[in-house]
C-alpha positions in Angstrom: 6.6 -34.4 -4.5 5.4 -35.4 -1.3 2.0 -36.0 -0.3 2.5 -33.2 2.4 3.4 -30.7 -0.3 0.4 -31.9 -2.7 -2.2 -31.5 0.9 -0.8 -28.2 1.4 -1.1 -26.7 -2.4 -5.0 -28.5 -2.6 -5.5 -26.7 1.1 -4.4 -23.4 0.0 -6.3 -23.4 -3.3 -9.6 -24.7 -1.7 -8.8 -21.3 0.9 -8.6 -19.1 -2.7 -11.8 -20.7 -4.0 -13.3 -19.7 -0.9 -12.4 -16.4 -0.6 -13.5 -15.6 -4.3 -17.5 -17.0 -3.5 -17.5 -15.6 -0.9 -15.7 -12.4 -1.2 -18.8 -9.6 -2.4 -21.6 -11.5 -0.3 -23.3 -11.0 2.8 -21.8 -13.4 5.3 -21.7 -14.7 8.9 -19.1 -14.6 11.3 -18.6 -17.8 10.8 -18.0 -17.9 7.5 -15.5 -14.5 7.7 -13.4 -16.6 10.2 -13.3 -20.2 8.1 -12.4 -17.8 4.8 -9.6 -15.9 6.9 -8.2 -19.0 9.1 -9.3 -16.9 12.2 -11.1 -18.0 15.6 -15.1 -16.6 15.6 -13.8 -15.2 18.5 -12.2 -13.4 17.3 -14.0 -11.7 14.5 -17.0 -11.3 17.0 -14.4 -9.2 19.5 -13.3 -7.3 16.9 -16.6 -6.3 15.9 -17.7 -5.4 19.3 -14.5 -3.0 19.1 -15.4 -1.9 15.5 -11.8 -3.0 14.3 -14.2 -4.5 11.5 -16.9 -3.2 9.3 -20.5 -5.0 9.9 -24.2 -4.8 8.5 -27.0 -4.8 10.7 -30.1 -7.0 9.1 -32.9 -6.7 12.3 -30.7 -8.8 14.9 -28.1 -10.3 12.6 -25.0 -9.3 11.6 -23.0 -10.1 8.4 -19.9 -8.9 7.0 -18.4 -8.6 3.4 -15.3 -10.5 3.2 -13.3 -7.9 0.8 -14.5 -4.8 3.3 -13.1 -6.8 6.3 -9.5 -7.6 4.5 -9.3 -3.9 3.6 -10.2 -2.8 6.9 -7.3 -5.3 8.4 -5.2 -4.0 5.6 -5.3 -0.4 6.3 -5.2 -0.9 10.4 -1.9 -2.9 9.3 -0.5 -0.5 7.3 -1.0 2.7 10.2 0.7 0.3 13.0 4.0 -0.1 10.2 4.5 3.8 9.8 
C-alpha cells in the first residue's frame, strides 16, 4: 500500500468522524463548510438564497449539519427528475 493510499483512507475517515460530532449540533458556517469540503462562501451565499436551512440565535446564525445534507439531497434529487 502506498503512503498516498494510507493519507487518503486516514483523510476520509477523520471527514466521517467529523461529520458524526458534529452532525445533530448547532454549528457555524465554518464548521458546515470544513465538515462538507465546501468554501464559507459558499455556504454563506447559499444561505442568503435560503438553498440552506439556518437558525437565528440574536445576530448569529448556525446550521445543523444533517438538515443542511438533506436539504442538498432533496434540491439534488428535483434537478435529476
Amino acid at each position: 500500500m502506498s503512503s498516498t493510499q494510507v493519507m487518503g483512507s486516514n483523510s476520509s475517515s477523520k471527514l466521517f468522524d467529523n461529520l458524526i460530532e458534529v452532525s445533530n449540533k448547532f454549528v457555524t458556517d465554518f464548521v458546515v463548510a470544513e465538515t462538507l469540503g465546501l468554501s464559507v462562501w459558499t455556504i454563506r451565499k447559499w444561505h442568503k438564497q435560503n438553498q440552506i436551512p439556518s437558525h437565528k440565535f440574536g445576530r448569529s446564525v448556525r446550521y445543523v449539519v444533517n438538515e443542511v445534507l438533506t436539504a442538498l439531497n432533496q434540491k439534488g434529487s428535483k434537478h435529476e427528475k
